[in-house]
mmCIF file of the N, C-alpha and C atoms, coordinates in Angstrom:
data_MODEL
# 
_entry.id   MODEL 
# 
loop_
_atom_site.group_PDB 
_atom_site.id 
_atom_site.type_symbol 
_atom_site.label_atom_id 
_atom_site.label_alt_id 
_atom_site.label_comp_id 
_atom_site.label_asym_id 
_atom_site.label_entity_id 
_atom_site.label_seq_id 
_atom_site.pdbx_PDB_ins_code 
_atom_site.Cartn_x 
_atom_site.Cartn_y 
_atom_site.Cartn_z 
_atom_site.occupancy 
_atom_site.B_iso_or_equiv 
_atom_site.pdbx_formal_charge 
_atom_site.auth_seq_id 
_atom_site.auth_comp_id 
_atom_site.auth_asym_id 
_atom_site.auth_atom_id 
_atom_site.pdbx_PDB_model_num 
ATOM 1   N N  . UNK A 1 1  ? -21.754 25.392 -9.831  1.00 0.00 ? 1  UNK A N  1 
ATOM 2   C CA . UNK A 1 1  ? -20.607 25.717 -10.658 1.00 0.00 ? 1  UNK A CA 1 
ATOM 3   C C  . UNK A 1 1  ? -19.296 25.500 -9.892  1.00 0.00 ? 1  UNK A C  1 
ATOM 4   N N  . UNK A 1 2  ? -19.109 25.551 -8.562  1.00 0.00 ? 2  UNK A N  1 
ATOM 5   C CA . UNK A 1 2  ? -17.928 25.811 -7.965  1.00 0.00 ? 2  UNK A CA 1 
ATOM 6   C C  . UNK A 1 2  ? -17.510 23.762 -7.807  1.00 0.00 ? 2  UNK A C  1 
ATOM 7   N N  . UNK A 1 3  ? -18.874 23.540 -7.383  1.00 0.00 ? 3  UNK A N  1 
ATOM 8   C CA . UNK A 1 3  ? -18.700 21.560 -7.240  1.00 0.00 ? 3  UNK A CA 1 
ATOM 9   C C  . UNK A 1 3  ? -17.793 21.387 -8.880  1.00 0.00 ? 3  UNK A C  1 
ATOM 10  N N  . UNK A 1 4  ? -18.108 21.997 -9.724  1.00 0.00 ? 4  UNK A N  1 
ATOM 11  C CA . UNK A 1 4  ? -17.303 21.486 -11.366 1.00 0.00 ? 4  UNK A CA 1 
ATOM 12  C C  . UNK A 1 4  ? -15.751 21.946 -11.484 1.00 0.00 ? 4  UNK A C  1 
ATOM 13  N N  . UNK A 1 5  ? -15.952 22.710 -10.566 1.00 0.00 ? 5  UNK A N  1 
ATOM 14  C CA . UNK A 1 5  ? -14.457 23.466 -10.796 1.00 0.00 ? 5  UNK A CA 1 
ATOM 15  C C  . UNK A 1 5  ? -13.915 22.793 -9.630  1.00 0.00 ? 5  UNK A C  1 
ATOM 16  N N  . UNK A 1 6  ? -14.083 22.276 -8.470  1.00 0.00 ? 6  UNK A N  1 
ATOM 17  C CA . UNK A 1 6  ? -13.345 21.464 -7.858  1.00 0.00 ? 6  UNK A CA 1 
ATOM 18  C C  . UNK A 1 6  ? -13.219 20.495 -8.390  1.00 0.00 ? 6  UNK A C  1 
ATOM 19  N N  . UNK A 1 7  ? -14.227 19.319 -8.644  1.00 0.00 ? 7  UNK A N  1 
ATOM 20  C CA . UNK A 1 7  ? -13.739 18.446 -9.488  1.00 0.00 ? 7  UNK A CA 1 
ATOM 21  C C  . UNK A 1 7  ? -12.588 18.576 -10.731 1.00 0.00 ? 7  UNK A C  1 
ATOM 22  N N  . UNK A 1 8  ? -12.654 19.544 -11.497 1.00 0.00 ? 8  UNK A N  1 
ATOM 23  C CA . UNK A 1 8  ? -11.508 19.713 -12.374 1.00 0.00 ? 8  UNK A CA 1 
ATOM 24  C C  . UNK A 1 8  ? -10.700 19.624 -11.845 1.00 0.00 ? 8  UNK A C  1 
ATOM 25  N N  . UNK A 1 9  ? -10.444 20.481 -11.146 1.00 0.00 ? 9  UNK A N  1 
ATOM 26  C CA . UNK A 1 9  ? -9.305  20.757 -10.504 1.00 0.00 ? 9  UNK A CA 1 
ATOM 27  C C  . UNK A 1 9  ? -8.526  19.685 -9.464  1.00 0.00 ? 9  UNK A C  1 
ATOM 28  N N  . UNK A 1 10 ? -8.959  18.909 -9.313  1.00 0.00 ? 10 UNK A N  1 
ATOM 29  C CA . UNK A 1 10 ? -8.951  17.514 -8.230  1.00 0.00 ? 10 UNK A CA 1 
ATOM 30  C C  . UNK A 1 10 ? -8.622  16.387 -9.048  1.00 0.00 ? 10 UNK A C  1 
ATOM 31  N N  . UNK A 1 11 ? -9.281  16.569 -10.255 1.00 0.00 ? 11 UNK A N  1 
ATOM 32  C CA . UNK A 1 11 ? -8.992  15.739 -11.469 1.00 0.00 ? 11 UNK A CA 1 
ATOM 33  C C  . UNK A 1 11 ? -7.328  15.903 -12.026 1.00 0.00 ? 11 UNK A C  1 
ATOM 34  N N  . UNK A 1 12 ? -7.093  17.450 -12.616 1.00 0.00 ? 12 UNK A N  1 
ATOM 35  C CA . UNK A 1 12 ? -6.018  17.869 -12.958 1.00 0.00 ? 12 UNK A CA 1 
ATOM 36  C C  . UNK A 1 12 ? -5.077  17.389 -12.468 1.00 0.00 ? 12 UNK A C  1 
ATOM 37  N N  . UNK A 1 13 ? -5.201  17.810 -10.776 1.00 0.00 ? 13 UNK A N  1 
ATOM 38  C CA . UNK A 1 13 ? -3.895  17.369 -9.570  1.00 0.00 ? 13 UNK A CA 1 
ATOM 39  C C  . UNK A 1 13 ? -3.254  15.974 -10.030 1.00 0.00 ? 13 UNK A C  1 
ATOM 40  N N  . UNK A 1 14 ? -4.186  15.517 -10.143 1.00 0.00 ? 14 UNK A N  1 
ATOM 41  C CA . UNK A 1 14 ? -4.135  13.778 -10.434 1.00 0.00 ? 14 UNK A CA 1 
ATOM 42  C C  . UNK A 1 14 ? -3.288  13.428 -11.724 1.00 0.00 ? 14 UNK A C  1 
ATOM 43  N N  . UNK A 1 15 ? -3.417  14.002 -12.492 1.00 0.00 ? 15 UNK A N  1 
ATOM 44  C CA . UNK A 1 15 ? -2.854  13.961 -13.981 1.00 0.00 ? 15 UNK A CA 1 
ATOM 45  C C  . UNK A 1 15 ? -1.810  14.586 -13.235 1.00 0.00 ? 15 UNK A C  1 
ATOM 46  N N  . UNK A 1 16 ? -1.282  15.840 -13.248 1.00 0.00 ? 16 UNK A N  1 
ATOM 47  C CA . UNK A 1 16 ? -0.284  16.123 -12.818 1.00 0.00 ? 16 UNK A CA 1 
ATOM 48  C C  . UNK A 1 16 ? 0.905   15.861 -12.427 1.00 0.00 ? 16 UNK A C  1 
ATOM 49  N N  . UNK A 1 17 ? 0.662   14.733 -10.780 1.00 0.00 ? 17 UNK A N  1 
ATOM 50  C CA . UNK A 1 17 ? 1.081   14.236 -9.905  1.00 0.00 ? 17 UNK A CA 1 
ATOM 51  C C  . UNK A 1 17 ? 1.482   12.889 -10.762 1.00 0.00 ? 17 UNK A C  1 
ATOM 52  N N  . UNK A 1 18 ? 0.740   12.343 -12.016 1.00 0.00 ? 18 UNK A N  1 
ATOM 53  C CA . UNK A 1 18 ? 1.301   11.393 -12.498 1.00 0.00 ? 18 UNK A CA 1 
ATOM 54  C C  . UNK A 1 18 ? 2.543   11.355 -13.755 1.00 0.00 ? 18 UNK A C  1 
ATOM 55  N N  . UNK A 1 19 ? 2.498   12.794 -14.085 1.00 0.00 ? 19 UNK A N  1 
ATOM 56  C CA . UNK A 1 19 ? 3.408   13.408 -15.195 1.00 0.00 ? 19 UNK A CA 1 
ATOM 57  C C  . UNK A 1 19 ? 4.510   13.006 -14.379 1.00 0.00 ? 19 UNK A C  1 
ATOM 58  N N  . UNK A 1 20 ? 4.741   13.955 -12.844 1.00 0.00 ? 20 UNK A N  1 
ATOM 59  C CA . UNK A 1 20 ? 5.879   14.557 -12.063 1.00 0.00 ? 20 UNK A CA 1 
ATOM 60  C C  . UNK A 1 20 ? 6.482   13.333 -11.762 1.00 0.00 ? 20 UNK A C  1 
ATOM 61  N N  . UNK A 1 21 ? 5.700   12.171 -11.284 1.00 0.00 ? 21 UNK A N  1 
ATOM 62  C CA . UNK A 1 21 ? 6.016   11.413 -10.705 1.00 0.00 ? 21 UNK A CA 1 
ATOM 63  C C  . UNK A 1 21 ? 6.954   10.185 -12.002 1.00 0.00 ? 21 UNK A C  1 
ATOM 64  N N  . UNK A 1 22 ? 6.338   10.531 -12.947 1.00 0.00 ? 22 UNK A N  1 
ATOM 65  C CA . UNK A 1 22 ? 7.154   9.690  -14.255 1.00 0.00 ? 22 UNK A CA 1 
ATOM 66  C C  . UNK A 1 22 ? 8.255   10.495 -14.616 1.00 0.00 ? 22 UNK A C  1 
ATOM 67  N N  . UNK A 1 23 ? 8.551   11.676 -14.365 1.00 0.00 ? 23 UNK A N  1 
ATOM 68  C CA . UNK A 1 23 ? 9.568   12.528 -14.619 1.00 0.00 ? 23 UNK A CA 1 
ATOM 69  C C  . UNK A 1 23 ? 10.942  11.756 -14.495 1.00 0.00 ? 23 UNK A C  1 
ATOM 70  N N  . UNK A 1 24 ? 10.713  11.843 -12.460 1.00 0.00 ? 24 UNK A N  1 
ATOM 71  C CA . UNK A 1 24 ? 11.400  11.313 -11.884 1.00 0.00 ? 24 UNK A CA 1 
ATOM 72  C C  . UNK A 1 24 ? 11.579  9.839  -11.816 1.00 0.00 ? 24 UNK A C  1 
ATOM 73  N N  . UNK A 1 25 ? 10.700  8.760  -11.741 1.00 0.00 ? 25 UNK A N  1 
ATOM 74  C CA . UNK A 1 25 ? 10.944  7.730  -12.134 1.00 0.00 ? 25 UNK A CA 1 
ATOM 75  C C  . UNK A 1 25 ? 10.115  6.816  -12.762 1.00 0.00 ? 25 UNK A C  1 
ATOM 76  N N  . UNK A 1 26 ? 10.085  6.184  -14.235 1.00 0.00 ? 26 UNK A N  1 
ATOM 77  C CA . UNK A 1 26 ? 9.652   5.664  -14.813 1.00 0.00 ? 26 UNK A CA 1 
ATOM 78  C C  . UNK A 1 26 ? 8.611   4.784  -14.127 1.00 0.00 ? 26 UNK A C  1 
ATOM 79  N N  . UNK A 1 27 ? 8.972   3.406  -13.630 1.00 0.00 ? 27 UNK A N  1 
ATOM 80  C CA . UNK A 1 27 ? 8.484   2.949  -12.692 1.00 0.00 ? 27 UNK A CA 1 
ATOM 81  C C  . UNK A 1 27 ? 7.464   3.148  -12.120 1.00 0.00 ? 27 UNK A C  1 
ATOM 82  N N  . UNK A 1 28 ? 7.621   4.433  -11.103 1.00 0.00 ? 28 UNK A N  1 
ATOM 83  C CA . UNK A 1 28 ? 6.812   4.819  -9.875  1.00 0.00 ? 28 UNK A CA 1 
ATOM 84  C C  . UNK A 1 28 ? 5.559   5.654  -10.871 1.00 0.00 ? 28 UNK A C  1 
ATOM 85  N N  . UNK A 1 29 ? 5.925   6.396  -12.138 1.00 0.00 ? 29 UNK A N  1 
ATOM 86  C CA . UNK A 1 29 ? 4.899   7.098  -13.105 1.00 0.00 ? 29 UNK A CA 1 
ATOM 87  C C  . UNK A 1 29 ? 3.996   6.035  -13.606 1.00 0.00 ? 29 UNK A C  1 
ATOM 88  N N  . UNK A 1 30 ? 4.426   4.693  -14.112 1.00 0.00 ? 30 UNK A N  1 
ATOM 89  C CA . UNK A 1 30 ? 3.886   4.153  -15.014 1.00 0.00 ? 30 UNK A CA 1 
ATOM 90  C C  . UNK A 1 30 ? 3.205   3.158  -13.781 1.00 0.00 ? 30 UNK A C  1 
ATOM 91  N N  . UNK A 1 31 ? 3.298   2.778  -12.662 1.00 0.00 ? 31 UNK A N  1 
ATOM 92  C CA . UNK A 1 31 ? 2.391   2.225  -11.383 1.00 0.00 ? 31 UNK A CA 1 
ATOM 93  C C  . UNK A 1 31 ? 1.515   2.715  -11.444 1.00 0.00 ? 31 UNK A C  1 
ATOM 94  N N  . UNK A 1 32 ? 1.735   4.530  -10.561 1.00 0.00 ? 32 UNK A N  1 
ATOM 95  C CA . UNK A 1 32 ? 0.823   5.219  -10.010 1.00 0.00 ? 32 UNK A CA 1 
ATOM 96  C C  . UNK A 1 32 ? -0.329  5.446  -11.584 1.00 0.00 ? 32 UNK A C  1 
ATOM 97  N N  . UNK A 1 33 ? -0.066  5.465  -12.623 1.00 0.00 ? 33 UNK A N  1 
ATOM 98  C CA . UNK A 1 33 ? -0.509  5.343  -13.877 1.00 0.00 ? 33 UNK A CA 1 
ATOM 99  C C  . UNK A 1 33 ? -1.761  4.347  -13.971 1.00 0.00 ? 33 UNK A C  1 
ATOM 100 N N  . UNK A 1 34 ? -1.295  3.401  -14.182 1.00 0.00 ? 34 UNK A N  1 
ATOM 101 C CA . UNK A 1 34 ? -1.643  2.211  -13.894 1.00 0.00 ? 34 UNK A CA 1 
ATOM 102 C C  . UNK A 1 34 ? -2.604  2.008  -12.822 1.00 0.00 ? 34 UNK A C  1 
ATOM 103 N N  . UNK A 1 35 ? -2.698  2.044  -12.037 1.00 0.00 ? 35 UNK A N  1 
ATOM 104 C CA . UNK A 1 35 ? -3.903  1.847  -10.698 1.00 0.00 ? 35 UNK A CA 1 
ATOM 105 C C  . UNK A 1 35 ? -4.986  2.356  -11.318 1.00 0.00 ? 35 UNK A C  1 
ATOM 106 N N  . UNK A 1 36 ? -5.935  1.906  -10.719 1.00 0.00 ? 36 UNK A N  1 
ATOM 107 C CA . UNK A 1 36 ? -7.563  2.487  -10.775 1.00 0.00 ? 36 UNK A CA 1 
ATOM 108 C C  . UNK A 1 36 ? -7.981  3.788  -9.900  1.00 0.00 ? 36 UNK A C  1 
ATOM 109 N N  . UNK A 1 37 ? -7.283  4.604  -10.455 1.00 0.00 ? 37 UNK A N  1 
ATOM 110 C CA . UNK A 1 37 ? -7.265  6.161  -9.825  1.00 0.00 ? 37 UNK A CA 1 
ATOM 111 C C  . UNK A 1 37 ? -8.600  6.901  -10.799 1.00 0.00 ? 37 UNK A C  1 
ATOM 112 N N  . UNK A 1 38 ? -8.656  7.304  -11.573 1.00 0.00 ? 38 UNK A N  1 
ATOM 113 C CA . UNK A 1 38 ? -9.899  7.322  -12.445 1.00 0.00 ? 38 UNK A CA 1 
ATOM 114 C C  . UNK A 1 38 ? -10.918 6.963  -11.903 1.00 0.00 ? 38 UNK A C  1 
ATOM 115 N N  . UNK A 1 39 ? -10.925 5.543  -12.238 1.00 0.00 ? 39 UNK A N  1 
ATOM 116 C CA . UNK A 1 39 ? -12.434 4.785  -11.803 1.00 0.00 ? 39 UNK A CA 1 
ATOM 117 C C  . UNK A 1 39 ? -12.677 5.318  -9.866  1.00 0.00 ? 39 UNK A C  1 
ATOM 118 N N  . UNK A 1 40 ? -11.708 5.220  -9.760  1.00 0.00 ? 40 UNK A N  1 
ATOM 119 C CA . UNK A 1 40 ? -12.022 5.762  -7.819  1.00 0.00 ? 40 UNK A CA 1 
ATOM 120 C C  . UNK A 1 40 ? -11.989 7.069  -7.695  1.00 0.00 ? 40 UNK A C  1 
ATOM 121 N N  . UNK A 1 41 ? -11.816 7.415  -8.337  1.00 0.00 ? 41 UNK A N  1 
ATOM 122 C CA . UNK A 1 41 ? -12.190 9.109  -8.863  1.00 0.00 ? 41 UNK A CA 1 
ATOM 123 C C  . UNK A 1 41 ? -13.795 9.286  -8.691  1.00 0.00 ? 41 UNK A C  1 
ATOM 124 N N  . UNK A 1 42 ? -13.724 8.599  -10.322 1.00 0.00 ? 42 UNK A N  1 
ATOM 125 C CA . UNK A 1 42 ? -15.709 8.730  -10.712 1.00 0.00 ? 42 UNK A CA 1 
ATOM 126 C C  . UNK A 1 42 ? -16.482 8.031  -9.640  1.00 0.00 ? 42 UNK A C  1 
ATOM 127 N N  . UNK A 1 43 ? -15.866 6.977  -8.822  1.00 0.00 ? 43 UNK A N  1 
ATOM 128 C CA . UNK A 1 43 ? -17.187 6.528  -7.646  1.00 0.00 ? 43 UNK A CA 1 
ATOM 129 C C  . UNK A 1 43 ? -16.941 7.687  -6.827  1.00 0.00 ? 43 UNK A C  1 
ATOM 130 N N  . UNK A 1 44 ? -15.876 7.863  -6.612  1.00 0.00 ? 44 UNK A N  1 
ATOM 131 C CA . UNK A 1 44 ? -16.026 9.063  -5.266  1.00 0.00 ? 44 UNK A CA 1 
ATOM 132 C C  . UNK A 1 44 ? -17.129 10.365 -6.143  1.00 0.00 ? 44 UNK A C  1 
ATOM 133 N N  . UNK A 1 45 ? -16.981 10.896 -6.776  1.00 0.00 ? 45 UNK A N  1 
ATOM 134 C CA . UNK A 1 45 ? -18.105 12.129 -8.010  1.00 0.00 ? 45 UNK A CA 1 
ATOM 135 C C  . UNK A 1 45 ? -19.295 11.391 -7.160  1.00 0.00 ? 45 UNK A C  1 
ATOM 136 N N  . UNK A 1 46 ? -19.578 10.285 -7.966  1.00 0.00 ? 46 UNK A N  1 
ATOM 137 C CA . UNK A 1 46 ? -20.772 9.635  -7.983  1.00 0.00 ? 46 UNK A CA 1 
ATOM 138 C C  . UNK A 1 46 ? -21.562 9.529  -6.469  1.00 0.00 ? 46 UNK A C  1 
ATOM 139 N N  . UNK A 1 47 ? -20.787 9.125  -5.763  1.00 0.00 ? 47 UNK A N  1 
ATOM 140 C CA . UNK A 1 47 ? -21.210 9.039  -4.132  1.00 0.00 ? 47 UNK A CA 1 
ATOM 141 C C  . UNK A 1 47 ? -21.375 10.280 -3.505  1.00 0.00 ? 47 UNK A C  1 
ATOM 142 N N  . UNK A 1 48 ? -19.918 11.380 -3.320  1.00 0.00 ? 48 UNK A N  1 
ATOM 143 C CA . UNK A 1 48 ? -20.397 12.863 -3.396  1.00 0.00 ? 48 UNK A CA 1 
ATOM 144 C C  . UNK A 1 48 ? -21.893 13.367 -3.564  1.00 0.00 ? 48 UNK A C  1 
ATOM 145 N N  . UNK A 1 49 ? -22.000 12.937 -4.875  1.00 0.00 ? 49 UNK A N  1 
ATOM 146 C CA . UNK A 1 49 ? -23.034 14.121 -5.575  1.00 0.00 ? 49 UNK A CA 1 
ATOM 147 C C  . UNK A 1 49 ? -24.837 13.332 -5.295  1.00 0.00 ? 49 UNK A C  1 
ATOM 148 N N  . UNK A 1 50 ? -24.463 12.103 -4.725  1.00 0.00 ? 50 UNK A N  1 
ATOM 149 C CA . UNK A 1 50 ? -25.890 11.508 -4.202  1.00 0.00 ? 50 UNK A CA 1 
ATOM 150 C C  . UNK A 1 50 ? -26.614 10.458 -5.055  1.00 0.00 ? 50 UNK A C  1 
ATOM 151 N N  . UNK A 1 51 ? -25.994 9.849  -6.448  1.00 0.00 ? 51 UNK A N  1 
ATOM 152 C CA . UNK A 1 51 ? -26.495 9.292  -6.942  1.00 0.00 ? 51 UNK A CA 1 
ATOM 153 C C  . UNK A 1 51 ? -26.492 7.855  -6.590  1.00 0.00 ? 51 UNK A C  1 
ATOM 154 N N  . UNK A 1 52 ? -27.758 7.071  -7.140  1.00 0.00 ? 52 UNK A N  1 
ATOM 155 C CA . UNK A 1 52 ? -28.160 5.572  -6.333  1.00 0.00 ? 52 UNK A CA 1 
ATOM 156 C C  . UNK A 1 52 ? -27.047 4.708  -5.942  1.00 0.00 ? 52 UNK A C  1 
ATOM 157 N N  . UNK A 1 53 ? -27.235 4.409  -5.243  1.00 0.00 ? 53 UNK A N  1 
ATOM 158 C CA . UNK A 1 53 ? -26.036 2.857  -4.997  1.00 0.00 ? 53 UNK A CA 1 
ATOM 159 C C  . UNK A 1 53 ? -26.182 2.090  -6.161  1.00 0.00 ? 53 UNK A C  1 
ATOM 160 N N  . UNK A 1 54 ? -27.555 1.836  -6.999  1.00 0.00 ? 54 UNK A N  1 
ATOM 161 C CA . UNK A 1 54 ? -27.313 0.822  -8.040  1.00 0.00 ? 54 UNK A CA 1 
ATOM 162 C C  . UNK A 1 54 ? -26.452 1.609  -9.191  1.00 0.00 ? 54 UNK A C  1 
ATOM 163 N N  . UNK A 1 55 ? -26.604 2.869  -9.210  1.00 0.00 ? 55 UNK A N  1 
ATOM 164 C CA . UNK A 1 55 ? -25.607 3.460  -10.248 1.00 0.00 ? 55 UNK A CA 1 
ATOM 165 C C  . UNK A 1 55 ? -24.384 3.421  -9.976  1.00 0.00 ? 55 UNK A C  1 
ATOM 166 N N  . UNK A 1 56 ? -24.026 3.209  -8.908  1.00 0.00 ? 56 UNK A N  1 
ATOM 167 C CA . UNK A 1 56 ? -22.516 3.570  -8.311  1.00 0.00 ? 56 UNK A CA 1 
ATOM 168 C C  . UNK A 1 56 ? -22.170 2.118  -8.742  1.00 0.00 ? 56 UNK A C  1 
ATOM 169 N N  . UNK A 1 57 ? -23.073 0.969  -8.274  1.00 0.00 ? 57 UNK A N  1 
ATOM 170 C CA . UNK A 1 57 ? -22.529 -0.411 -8.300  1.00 0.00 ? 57 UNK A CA 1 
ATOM 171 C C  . UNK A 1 57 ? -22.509 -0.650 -9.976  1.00 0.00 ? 57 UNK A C  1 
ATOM 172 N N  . UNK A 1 58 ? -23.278 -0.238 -10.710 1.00 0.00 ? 58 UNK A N  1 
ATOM 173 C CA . UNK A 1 58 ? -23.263 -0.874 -12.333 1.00 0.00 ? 58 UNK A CA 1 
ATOM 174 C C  . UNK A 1 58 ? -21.757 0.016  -13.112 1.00 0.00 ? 58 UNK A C  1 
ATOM 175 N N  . UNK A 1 59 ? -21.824 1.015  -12.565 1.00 0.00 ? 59 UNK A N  1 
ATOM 176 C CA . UNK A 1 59 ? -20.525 1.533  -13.294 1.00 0.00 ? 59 UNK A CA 1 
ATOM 177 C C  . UNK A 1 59 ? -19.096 1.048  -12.800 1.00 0.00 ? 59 UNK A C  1 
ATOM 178 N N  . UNK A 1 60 ? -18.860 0.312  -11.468 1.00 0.00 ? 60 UNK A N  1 
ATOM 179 C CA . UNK A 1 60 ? -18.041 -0.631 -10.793 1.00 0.00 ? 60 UNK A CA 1 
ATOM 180 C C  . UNK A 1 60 ? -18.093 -1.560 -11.538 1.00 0.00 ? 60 UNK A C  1 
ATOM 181 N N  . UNK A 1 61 ? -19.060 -2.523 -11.887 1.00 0.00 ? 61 UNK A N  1 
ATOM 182 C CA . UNK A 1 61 ? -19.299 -3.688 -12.628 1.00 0.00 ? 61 UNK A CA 1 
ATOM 183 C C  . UNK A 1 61 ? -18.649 -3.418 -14.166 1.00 0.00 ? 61 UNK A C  1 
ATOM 184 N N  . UNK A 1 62 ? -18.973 -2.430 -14.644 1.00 0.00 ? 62 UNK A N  1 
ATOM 185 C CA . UNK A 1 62 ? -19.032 -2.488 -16.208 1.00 0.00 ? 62 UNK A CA 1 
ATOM 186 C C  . UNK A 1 62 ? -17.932 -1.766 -16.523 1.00 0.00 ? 62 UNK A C  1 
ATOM 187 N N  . UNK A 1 63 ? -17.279 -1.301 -15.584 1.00 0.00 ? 63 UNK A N  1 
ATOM 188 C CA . UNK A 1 63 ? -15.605 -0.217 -15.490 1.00 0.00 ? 63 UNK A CA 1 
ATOM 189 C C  . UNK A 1 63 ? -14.661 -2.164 -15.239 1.00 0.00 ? 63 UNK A C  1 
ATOM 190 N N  . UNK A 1 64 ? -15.231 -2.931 -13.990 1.00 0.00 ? 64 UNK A N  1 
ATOM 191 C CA . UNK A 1 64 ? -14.400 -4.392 -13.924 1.00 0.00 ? 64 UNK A CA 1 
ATOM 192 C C  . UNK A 1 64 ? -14.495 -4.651 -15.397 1.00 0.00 ? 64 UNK A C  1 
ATOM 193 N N  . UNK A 1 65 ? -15.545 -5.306 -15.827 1.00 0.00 ? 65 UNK A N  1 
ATOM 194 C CA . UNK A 1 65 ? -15.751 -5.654 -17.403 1.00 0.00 ? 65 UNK A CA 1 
ATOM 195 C C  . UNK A 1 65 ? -15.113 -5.297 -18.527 1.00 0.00 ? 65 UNK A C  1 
ATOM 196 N N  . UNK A 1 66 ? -15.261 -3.993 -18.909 1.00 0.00 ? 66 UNK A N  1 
ATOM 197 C CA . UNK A 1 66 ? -14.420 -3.497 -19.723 1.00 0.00 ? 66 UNK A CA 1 
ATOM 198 C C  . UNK A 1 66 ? -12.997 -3.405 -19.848 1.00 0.00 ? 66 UNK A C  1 
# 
């Protein structure tokens, strides 16, 4: 239970930090926005928590794809 609530919470920061940061400047919000922060999010979860390398690699593949 506590691994879910860090993740939220690690998640949140992230959203957050991208509100604050568009506050102040359009630009620098809609970049940091923009990047593959998410997807490097969920591999980092994914690697963390022990699941296969082929799972880590197909959701890389099909996150490029989409």
């Amino acid at each position: 239970m506590t691994w879910i609530v860090v993740k939220y919470a690690l998640t949140a920061a992230l959203v957050v930090l991208v509100s604050e940061l568009a506050k102040r400047s359009d630009r620098v919000g809609a970049l940091v926005a923009a990047l593959p922060l998410v997807t490097l999010l969920t591999l980092t979860w994914l690697h963390l928590e022990g699941q296969a390398a082929a799972k880590i690699e197909n959701h890389a593949r099909y996150t490029f794809w989409y």
